[in-house]
N, C-alpha and C positions, 0 to 999 in steps of 0.2 A: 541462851548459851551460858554454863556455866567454865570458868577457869579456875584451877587452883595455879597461886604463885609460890613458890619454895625459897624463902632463904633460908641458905645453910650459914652455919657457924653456930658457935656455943655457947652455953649461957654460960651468967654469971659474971660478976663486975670487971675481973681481970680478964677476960677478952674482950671488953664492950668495943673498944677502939683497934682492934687487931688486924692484919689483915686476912685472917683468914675466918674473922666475920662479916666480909664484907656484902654478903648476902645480907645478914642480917641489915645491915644499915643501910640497904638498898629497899626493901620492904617495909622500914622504917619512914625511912624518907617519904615513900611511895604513902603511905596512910598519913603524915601528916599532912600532907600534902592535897588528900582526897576527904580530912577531915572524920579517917576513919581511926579507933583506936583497940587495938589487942588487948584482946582476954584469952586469959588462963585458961585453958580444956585439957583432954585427953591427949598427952604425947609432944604437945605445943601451945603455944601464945595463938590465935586465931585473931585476923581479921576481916573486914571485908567492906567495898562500898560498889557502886555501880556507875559504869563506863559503853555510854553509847549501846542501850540496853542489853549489855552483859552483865552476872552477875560477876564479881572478880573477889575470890578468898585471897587471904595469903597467910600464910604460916611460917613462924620460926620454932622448927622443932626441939623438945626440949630434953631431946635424948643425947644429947653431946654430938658433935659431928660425927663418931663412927657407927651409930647408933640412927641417923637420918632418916633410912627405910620403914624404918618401924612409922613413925610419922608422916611420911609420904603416904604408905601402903592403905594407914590407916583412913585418912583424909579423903583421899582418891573413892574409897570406899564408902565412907559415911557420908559424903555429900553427892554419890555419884558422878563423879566427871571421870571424862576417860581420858589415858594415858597421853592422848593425844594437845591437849587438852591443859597438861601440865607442864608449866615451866619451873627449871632450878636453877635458880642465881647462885653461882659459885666460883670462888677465887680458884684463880689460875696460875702457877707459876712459870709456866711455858710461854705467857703473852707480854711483852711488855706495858708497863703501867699506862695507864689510859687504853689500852685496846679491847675492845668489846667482840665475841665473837658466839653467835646464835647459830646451832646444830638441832636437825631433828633426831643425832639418836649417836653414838658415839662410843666408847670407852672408858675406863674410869681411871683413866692415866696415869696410875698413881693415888688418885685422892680416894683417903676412906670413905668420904661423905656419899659419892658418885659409886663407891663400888660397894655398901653397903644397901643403897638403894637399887642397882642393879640386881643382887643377891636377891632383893625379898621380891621386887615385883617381876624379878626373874628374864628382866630383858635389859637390854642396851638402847632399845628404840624409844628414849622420852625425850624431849625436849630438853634445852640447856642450854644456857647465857653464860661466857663464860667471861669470866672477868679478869683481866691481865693484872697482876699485884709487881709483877718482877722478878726481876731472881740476883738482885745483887748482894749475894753471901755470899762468906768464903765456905770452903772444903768444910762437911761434917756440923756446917751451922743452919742448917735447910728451918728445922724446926724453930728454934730462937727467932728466925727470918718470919714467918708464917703467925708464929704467935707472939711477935712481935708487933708496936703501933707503928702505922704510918710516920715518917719522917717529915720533920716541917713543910719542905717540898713536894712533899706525895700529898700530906693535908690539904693544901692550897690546894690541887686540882680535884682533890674528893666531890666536893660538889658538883662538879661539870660532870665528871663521870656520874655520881649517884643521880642527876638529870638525866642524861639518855638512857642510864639504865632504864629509868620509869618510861624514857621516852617509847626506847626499842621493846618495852614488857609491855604498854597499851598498844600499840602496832601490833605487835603478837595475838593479841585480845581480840582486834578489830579487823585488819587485813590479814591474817592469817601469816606462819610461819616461813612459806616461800619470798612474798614480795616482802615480808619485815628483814630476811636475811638479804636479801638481793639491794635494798635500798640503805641497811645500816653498817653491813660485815667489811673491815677494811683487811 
């Protein structure tokens, strides 16, 4: 059984800490973690190590978030796994901070990253970890908010959070995407 993992967010030094890389730092996490480390390929940084004899890629695409599809499409492709198959870690601003919430198929609510990849693989039915970042801005400051760093306060519980994410993304892997929502979605 193979999985590809997706974190979205953008490259490049001024979003490393942002919240609307928090995919990335969750896939990040997830390979230090696994003792795996990202190379440079087509479209994305590629990693990958093995969980409970799955094999498990992950990617952070390196097309800037509205550009994600292209890298999804292409991966999905080049390693064979199917859509089902694939999870997208992606911050959320509808969730409050620390809330995690796993969908098999959805909408792109707004976020480019989610509606460009629906565009190219031409569905709504993939998988998606959605990651609550907040929404405390004022009027007309949504984006400074988003690519914006975490706040002292949000830092401090980054870790716990970027934990379940890996927790609730190997569940995904191994029980399948019913009992990992049913046992993790609050």
């Amino acid at each position: 059984m193979k999985y590809l993992i997706v974190g979205l967010g953008n490259i490049g030094s001024e979003y490393k800490n942002t919240r609307h890389n928090v995919g990335f730092m969750a896939v990040d996490k997830m390979a230090a973690s696994k003792g795996a480390s990202f190379e440079t390929k087509r479209y994305a940084d590629i990693a990958s190590f093995k969980h409970k004899g799955r094999n498990i890629y992950m990617i952070k695409p390196s097309t800037y978030m509205n550009l994600s599809g292209k890298a999804v499409r292409h991966w999905l492709t080049e390693l064979k796994i199917e859509i089902e198959n694939c999870l997208v870690i992606v911050d959320d601003l509808a969730l409050p901070l620390e809330t995690l919430r796993m969908r098999k198929k959805g909408s792109d609510a707004g976020h480019n990253g989610l509606k460009n990849i629906q565009d190219l693989l031409q569905t709504q039915n993939y998988p998606r970890l959605r990651v609550g970042i907040g929404n405390d801005f004022s009027k007309g400051k949504q984006i400074d908010f988003v690519l914006g760093e975490f706040d002292k306060n949000e830092s401090a519980t980054l870790p716990l959070i970027l934990d379940k994410i890996e927790e609730m993304t190997l569940a995904f892997c191994t029980i399948g995407i019913d009992r990992t929502m049913s046992q993790f979605n609050s």
